[in-house]
C-alpha positions, -999 to 999 in steps of 0.1 A, spaced: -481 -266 -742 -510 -279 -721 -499 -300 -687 -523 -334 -682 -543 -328 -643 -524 -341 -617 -532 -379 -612 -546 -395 -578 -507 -404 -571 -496 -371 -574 -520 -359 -547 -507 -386 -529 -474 -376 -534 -482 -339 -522 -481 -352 -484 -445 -357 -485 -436 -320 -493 -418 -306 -463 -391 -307 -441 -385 -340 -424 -355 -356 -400 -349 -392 -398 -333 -418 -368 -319 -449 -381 -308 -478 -360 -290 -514 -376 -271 -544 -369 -244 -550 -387 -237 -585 -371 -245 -609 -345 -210 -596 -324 -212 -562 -339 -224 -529 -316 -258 -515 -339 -245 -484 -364 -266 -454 -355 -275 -427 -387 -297 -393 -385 -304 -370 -413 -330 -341 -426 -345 -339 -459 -358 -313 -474 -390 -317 -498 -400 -293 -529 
């Protein structure tokens, strides 16, 4: 079995590979303190 050639949004695609850690800040209401997340993810 054959694979097709990667298309122009798979090479686009390609830049996310990699290790990566994220900082999230939101507001949960007008009278509400903000609700703080952080994370890593992990590409292949």
């Amino acid at each position: 079995m054959q694979f097709p050639e990667p298309r122009q949004e798979h090479h686009w695609l390609h830049r996310l590979i990699g290790d990566w850690t994220y900082e999230h800040e939101c507001q949960m209401g007008p009278d509400q303190p903000p609700m703080k997340s952080s994370g890593s993810q992990s590409v292949r």
